[in-house]
ZAMARGU-4260 file (C-alpha; in steps of 0.2 Angstrom, whole numbers, plus 5000, padded with zeros to 4 digits):
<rodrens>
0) 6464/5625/5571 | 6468/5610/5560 | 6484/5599/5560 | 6489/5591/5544 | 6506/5579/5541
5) 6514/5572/5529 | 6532/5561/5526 | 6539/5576/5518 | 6536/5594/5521 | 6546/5605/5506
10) 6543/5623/5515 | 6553/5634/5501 | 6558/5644/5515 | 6575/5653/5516 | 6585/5636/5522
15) 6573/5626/5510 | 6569/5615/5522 | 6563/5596/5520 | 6555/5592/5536 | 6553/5574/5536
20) 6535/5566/5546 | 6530/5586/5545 | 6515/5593/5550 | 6510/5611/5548 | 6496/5619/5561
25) 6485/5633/5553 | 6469/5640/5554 | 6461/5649/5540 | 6470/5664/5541 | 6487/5658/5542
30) 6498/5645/5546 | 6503/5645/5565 | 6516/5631/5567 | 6527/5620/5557 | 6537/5605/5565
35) 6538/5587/5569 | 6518/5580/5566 | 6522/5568/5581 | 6528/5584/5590 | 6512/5597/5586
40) 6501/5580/5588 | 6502/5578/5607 | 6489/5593/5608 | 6472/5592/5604 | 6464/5597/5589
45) 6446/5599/5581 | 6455/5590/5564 | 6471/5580/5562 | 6476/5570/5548 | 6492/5563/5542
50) 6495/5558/5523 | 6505/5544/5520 | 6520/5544/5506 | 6516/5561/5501 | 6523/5578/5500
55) 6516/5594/5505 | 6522/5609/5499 | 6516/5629/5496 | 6499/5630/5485 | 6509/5630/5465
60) 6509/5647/5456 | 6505/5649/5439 | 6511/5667/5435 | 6505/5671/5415 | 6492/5662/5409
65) 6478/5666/5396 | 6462/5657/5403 | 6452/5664/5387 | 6459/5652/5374 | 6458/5639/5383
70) 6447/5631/5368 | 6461/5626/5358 | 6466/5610/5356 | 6473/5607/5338 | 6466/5623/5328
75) 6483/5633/5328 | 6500/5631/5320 | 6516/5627/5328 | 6536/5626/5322 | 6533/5645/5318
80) 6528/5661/5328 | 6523/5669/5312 | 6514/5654/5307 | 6506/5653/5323 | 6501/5670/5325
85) 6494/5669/5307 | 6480/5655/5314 | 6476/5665/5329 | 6472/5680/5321 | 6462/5669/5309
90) 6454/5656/5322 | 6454/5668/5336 | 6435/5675/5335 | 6428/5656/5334 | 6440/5650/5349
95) 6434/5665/5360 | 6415/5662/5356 | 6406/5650/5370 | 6422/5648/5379 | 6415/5649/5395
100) 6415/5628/5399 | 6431/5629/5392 | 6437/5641/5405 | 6428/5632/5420 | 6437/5615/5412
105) 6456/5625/5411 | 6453/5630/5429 | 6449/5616/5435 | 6464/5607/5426 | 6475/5622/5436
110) 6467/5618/5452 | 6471/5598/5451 | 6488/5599/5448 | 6491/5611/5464 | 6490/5628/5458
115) 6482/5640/5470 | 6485/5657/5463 | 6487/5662/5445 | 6492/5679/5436 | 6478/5676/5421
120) 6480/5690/5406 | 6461/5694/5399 | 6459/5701/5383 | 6442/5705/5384 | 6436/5699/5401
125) 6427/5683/5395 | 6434/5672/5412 | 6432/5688/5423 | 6417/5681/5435 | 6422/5665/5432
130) 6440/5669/5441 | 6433/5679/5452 | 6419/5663/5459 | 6435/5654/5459 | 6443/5646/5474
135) 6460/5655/5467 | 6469/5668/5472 | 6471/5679/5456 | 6479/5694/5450 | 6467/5701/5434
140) 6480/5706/5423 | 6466/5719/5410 | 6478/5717/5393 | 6477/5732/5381 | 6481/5730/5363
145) 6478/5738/5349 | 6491/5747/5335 | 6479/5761/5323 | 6478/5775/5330 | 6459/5778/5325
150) 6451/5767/5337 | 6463/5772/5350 | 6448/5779/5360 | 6436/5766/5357 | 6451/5752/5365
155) 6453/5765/5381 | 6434/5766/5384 | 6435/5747/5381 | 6448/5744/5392 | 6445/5756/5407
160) 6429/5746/5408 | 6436/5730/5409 | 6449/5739/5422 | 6432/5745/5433 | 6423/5731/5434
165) 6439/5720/5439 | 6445/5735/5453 | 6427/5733/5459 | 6431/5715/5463 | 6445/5718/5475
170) 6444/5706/5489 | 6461/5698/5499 | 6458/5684/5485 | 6457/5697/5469 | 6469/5708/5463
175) 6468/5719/5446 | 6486/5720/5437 | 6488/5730/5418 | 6493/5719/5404 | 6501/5729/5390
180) 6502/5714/5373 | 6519/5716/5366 | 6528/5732/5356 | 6521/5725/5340 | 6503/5726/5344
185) 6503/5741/5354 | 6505/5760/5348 | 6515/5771/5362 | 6497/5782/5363 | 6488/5768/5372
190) 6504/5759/5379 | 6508/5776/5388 | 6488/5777/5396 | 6488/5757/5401 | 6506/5762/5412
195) 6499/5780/5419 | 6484/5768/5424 | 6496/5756/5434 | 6506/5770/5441 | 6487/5778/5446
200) 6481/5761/5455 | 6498/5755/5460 | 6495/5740/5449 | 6510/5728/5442 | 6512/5726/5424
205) 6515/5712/5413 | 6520/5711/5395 | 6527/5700/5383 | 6544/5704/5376 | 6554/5700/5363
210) 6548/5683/5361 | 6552/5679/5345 | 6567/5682/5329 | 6550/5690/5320 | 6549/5703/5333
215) 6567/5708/5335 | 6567/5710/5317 | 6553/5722/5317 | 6560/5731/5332 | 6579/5732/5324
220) 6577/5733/5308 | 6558/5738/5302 | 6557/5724/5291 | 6554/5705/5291 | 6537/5694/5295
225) 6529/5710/5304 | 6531/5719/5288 | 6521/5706/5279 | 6508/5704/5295 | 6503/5721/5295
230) 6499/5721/5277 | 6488/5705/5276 | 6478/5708/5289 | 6479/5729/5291 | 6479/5733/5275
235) 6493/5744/5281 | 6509/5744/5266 | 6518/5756/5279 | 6517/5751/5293 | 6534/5753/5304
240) 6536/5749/5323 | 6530/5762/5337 | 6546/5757/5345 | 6564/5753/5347 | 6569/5740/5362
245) 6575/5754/5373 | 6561/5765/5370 | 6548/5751/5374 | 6559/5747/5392 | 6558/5766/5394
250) 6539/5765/5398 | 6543/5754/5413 | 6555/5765/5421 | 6543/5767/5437 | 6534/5752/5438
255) 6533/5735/5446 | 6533/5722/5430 | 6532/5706/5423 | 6541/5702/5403 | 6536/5687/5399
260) 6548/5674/5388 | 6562/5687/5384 | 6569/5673/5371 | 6580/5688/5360 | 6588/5699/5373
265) 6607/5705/5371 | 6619/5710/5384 | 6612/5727/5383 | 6593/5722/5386 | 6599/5712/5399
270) 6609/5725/5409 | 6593/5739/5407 | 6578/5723/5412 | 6592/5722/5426 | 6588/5739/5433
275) 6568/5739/5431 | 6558/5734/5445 | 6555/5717/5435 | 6555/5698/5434 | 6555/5689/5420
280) 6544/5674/5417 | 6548/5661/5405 | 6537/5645/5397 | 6546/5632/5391 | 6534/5623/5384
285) 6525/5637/5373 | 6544/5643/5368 | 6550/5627/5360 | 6532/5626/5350 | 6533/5642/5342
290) 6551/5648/5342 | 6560/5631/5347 | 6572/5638/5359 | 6573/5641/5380 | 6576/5656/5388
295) 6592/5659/5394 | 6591/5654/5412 | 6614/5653/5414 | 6611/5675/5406 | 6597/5679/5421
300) 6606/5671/5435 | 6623/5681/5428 | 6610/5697/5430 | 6602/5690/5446 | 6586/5689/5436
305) 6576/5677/5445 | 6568/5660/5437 | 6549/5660/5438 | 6540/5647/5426 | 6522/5646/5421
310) 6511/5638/5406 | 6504/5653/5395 | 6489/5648/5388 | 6483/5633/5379 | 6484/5644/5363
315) 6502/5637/5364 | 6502/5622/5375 | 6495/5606/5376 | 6489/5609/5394 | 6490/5621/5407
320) 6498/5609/5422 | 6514/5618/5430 | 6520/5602/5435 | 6521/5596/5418 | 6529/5614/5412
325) 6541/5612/5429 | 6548/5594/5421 | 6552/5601/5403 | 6561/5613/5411 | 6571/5601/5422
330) 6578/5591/5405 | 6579/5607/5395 | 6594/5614/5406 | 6607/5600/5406 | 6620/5613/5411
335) 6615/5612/5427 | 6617/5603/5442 | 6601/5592/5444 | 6596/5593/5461 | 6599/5609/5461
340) 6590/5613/5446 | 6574/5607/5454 | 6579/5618/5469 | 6576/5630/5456 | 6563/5624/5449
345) 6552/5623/5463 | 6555/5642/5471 | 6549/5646/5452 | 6531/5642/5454 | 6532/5645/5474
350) 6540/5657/5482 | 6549/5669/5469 | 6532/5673/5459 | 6523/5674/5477 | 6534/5690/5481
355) 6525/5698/5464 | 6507/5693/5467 | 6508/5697/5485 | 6496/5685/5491 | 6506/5680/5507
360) 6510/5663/5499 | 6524/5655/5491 | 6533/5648/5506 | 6527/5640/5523 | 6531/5647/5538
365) 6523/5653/5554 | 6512/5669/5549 | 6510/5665/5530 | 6493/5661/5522 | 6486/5642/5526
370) 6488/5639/5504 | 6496/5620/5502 | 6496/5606/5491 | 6499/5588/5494 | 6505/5576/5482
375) 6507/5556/5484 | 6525/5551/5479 | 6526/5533/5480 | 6539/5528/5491 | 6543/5546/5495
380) 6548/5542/5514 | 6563/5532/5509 | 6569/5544/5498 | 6583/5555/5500 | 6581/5566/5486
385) 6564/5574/5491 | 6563/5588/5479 | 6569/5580/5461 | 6558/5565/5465 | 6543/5576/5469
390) 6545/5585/5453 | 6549/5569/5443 | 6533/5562/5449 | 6519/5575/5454 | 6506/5575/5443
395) 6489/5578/5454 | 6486/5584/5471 | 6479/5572/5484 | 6471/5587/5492 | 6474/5606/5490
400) 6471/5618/5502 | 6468/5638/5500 | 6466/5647/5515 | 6464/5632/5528 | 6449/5626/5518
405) 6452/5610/5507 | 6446/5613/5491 | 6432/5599/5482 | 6441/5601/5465 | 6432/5584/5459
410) 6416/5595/5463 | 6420/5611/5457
</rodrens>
């Protein structure tokens, strides 16, 4: 067993619970006791250590992000999600080629900045081993993606490999999901096979969903960028969508799911998401590049739609750090009460994504998986305002722990 301390302990349990001079007591399987540090310190253990002017809290989730493109820097387009997705579909080949020390730099970013579990959507399996060598926990969401109907079998054959090889992987630290892209680059054939697979293996879903005008437009009204898209790079003058909203939210009628920025919903999309098995995850920083606007976090709490924040990929973002993504969001909803926005804030990419992922995590209490990070807050023993000021000022973990072992991320 180990005892570690700290001036501040953020549990994210039910009470939220700020234990000032906190310790937790854990071993590699779980945590065993939280309390008072000068309390659990008057019995003897084989390591004890107490971090001065720092926080601990759970090990961060990051629930959606795309490890593959993590190449980019400045070869896309922003300001516009048609522009944007014009450049990936012309940059995307070179930005996937060789990414492999581009992958191993983004998770080690992800590790440094306290995230010890992602949701990571693979397009083609490029960072597979590489998560899966990981200290992370990781859900393997396989994406499938694809819209003529010709090379439908080739993109099954394609993709139950990349689903085998991942199932073949499962350990308590690995765990396979099913990624279907979006409406607009899916054809009801193969989106229909990717959720009977799901509903097979008792996998969750992800997708992205309505995350821009462009595709609302398409989906509504057949007409608009999507019109245009599909004949530049398809060669396709007919194209129309495979589906309407309704239709599309139909398909996840019997599964556990994630959508994924939901920028473009009306009163009706929210009342039927309201009614699937699903949580919505929104990323600020990615939906202000390409569509400049937030999702409606004042609509989902109306629904009791949960907040859960993550990065996406570097394919629109300057960097995949949840603490950074966690601030945007704490300016970009000035609606709300501040404290209690970072409340919020910090269940995000803690405890509310952890009941998805399943990895035992999210919160710490007695019987939960030994997954923390700690963070020096300068001053932070003085402070009466623990959480805000954590997430005003996080930026890298002192130390981060993933099941009771500290991790050497400066090594990794």
């Amino acid at each position: 067993m180990k005892l570690i301390g700290a001036s501040a302990v953020i549990t994210c349990d039910d009470n939220f619970s700020v234990i000032k001079d906190g310790g937790i007591l854990f071993d590699e399987n779980k945590i065993i006791k939280i309390g008072k540090f000068n309390e659990l310190k008057k019995m003897q253990y084989i390591d004890v250590r107490f971090y001065e002017s720092c926080v601990i809290t759970p090990s961060l989730i990051n629930t959606h992000i795309h490890f593959e493109f993590s190449q980019n820097t400045s070869s896309l387009n922003y300001g516009n999600f048609g522009e944007w997705l014009d450049s990936v579909i012309l940059k995307r080949e070179s930005l996937m080629k060789d990414s492999s020390d581009a992958i191993k730099t983004a998770l080690k970013e992800t590790l440094s900045c306290g995230v010890g579990s992602v949701g990571a959507i693979s397009s083609n399996g490029l960072d597979l081993e590489i998560l899966n060598q990981s200290p992370l926990k990781v859900l393997f969401f396989n994406e499938i993606i694809g819209t003529n109907k010709e090379y439908n079998e080739k993109i099954m054959n394609d993709f139950n490999e990349r689903l085998e090889k991942s199932l073949l992987l499962t350990s308590p630290n690995f765990k396979s999901g099913i990624a279907l892209h979006s409406p607009y680059s899916l054809n009801f054939e193969l989106a229909s096979y990717a959720i009977k697979k799901a509903m097979e293996h008792k996998l969750l879903v992800s997708t992205h969903f309505l995350e821009s005008k462009e595709e609302l437009m398409w989906l509504e009204y057949k007409k608009g960028y999507f019109k245009k898209f599909f004949k530049r790079f398809f060669n396709d003058e007919n194209a129309l969508p495979y589906y309407s909203k309704e239709s599309f939210l139909r398909l996840f009628k019997n599964c556990e799911s994630l959508f994924v920025h939901c920028l473009f919903l009306n009163n009706d999309d929210w009342a039927t998401i309201s009614k699937l098995n699903v949580d919505i995850v929104s990323c600020p920083r990615s939906n202000r590049l390409l569509n400049n606007r937030y999702f409606d976090f004042l609509k989902a709490k109306d629904y009791r739609l949960p907040l859960i924040i993550a990065t996406d990929g570097k394919s629109s973002n300057n960097n995949l750090n949840i603490l950074d993504e966690a601030r945007v969001a704490l300016f970009a909803y000035e609606q709300f009460n501040i404290n209690n926005l970072a409340k919020e804030i910090l269940l995000s990419i803690t405890r509310r994504p952890a009941k998805r992922l399943r990895f035992n995590n999210g919160f710490l209490e007695k019987g939960r998986a030994s997954d923390f990070a700690i963070f020096y807050i300068k001053d932070i023993e003085n402070c009466s305002q623990v959480i805000l000021n954590f997430l005003l000022h996080a930026k890298k973990v002192e130390d981060l722990y993933i099941n009771g072992k500290r991790i050497d991320i400066e090594n990794y």
